[in-house]
N, C-alpha and C positions, 0 to 999 in steps of 0.2 A: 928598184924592187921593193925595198925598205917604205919608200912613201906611198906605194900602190899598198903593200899586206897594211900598213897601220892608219891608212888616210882617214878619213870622216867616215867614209860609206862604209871600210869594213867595219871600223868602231859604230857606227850603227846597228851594224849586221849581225855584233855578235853581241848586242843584245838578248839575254833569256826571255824564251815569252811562251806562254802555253796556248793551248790550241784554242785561236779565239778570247782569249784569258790577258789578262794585264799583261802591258810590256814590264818586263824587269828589267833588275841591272846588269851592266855591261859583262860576259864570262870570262873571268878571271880567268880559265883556261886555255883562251884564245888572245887575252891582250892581258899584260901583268897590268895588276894593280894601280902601281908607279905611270901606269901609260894614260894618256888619251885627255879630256879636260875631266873638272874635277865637279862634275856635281853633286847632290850628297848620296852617300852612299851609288856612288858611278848608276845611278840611276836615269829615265831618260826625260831631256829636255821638255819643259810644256808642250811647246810645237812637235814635238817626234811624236807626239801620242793624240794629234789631232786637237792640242787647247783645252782637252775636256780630265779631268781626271778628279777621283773622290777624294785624296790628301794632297794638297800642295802646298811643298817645301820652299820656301820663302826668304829671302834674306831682307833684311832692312841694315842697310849701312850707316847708320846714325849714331854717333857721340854726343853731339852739341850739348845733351841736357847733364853731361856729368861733373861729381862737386870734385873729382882729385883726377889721379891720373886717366887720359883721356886715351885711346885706341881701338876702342871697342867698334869703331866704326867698322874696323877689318876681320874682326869674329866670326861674321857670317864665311866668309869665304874658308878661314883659319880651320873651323869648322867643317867645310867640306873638304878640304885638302884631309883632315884626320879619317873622315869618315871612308876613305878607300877602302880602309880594312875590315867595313863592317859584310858581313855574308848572308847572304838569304834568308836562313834558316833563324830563327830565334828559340835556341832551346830552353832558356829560363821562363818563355810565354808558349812555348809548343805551339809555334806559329813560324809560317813564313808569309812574314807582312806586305810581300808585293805582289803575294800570287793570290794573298785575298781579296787587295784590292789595288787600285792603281795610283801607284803614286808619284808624283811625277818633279823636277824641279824647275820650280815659276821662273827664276831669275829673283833679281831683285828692286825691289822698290826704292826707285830714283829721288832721293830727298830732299831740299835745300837746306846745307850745311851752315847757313849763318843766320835761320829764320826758323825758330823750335815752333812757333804756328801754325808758319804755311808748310813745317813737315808733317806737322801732327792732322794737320788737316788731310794732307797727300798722303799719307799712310792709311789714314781712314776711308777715302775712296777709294785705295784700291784693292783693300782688304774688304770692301763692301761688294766691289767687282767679283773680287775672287770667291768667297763666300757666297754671291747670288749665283754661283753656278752650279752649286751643291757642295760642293767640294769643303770640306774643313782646312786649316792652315795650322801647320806645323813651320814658326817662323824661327827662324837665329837673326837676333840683336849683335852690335847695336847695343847701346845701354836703354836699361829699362823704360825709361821715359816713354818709348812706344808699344807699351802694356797699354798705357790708357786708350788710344785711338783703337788699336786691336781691340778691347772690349768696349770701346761702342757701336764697336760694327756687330761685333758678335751677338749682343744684346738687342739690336735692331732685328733679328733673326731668330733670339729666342727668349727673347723676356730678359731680365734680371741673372744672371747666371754665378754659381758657387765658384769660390774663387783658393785655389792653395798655391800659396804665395810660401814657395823656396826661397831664402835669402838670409843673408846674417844681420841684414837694417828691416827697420819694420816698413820703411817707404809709403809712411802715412802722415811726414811731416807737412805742413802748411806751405808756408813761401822758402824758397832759400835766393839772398839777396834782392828781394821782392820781388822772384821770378815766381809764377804761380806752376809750371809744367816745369820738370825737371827730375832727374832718375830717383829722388827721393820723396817725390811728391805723386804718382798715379793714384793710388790706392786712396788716398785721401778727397781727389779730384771724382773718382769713379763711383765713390761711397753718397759723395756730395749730388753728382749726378744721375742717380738713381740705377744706376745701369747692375750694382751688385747686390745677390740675394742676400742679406744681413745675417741672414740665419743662419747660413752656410761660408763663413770666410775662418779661414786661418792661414797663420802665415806656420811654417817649417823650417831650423835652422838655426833664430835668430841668435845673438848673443853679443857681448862685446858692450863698451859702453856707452851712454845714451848722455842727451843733455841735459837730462833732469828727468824725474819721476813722473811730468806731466805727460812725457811722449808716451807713454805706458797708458798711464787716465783718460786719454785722447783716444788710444789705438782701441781700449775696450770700450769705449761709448759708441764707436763705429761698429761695433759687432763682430771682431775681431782677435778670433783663440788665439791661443798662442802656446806651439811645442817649438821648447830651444832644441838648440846641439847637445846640452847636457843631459836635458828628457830622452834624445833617441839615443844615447851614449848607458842612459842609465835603464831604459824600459825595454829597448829592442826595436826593431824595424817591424816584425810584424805588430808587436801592440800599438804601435804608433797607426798603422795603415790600416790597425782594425778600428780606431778614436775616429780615426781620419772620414772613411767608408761610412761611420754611422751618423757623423757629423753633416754628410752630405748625400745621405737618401740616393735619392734616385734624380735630383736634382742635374740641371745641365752644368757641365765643371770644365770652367779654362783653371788651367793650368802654369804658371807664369813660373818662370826658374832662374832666378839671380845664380847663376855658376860660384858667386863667392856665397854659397852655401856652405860649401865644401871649406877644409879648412885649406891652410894654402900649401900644404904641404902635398893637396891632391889640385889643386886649381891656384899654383901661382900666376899665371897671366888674367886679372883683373883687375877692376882699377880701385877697389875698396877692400883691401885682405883684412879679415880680423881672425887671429887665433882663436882654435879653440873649436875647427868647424869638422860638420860630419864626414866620413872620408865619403867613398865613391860609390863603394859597396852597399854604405847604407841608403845614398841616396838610390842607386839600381833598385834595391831589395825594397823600400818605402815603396816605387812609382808599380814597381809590379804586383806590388799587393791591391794597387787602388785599378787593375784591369776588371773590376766590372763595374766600376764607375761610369758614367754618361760623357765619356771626353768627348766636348765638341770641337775644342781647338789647344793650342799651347803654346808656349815661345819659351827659349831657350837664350837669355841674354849677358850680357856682362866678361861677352871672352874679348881679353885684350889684349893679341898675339906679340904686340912688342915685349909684354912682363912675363912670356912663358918661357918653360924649358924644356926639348924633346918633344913638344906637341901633349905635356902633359895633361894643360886644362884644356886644349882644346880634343882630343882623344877622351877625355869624360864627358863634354859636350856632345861630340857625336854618339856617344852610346846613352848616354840622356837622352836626346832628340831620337834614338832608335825604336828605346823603351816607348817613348808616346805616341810614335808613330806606330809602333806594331800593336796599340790597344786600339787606337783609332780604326786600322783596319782589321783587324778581329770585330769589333762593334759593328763595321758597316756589312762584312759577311754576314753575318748571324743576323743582321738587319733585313738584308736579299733572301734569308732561310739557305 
């Protein structure tokens, strides 16, 4: 009896969906929470929604490029295990971001773990894939390193694009062991190959110590603001998201979010903790202030579930990756009229 009420097809079945209208996530009032597989926000598979959908939620399970503790590989997933709890309805954006638009989960992007190339290459086709179907990407990392393949796909799509770079490293170093791709090197790689608007980058967060005063002199010749953890600790979230909004027009803006933004007291599980970092609330209150920004895509990287505790960084991740997701699909309604 047990396997018939909870098998595949009912969890199918009790899918929310409106009339004609995006499928939504699975009803919590028919299958708990705790039930069924875990995809983000129990939302439904690519293939349940026919392959075609406007956001698609993405994992990339890749570590290879990181300089210390390594597990981020399993983030993506960490991540949707947290995100059970998230609910329809988003009252901080007066939105319910499934019934705007459809969003659906890809799966994930199959990497080679001992080849940072031929991943970075394989992540760029198939975010070129996924992207040519309309659809924007809402990706979970994975350590950062696969920011850069994600914006040159994005860029092949829209030009040059603005970039807010959450994180406590500026990840605009050079080489690290004369590897040129690596979770501290995208931004410097991406700056190089034309793919980012100059005019429009900053990063959010940073702080902590550096190897010398040149990584700073470097970071601003690239075209590269910069508000620490102290700045949103000392100005506010809203002043910070109104510097942020005017810094970046009406420009097209990914959005890329090292989780050790936070300090580690709100994101223990990643593999670069430095004190001193924003909690959670500010980073919530910052992403929602920039919803009438032009978000084309985002990623949400650096959760490394072996260093967490209680699903704490990963539970800020999925409500991270919520916030982006439900301005994404606020944009694409108001887009339809």
């Amino acid at each position: 009896m047990s396997m018939c009420r909870w098998g595949a097809g009912a969890y199918a079945r009790a899918m929310t969906t409106a009339s004609h209208g995006p499928v939504g996530p699975v009803d919590s009032s028919r299958i708990p929470r705790y039930a069924g597989p875990a995809t983000f926000a129990r939302l439904p598979r690519l293939d349940e929604v026919g392959g075609r959908t406007d956001v698609a939620v993405v994992g990339v399970p890749f570590d290879t490029g990181v300089s210390y503790r390594p597990g981020a590989r399993f983030g993506g997933n960490a991540i949707r295990e947290a995100s059970r709890l998230l609910r329809p309805y988003n009252p901080a954006q007066d939105a319910s971001p499934f019934a705007l638009a459809q969003v659906a989960d890809a799966g994930d992007i199959a990497v080679n773990p001992f080849d940072i190339n031929e991943a970075v290459e394989t992540i760029e086709a198939a975010a070129d894939d996924i992207l040519g179907t309309g659809a924007r990407m809402m990706t979970l990392g994975g350590d950062h390193t696969i920011a850069l393949p994600l914006l040159r796909s994005v860029a092949k799509k829209h030009g040059p694009v603005a970039l807010l770079h959450f994180d406590a490293h500026l990840d605009t170093w050079d080489t690290y062991f004369g590897a040129e791709y690596t979770h501290g090197t995208p931004f410097r790689r991406a700056v190089e190959e034309g793919i980012l608007d100059t005019s429009a980058l900053s990063h959010v967060g940073t702080r902590g110590p550096l190897y010398g005063k040149q990584d700073l002199t470097d970071d601003e010749k690239m075209g590269f603001g910069i508000v620490t953890s102290a700045d949103v600790y000392r100005r506010g979230a809203d002043e910070v998201a109104d510097q942020l909004r005017q810094r970046i027009g009406d420009r097209p803006l990914y959005i890329s979010i090292d989780i050790d933004c936070l300090d580690p007291a709100h994101a223990p599980g990643t593999g670069t903790p430095e004190a001193g970092g924003m909690t959670s609330r500010e980073l919530l209150e910052i992403l929602r202030g920039l919803a009438s920004c032009n978000l084309v895509s985002a990623d949400v990287v650096e959760v490394a579930p072996a260093y967490d505790h209680a699903e704490i960084t990963a539970v800020a991740a999925s409500h991270t990756a919520y916030e982006l997701t439900t301005i994404m699909s606020r944009q694409i309604a108001d887009a339809r009229g």
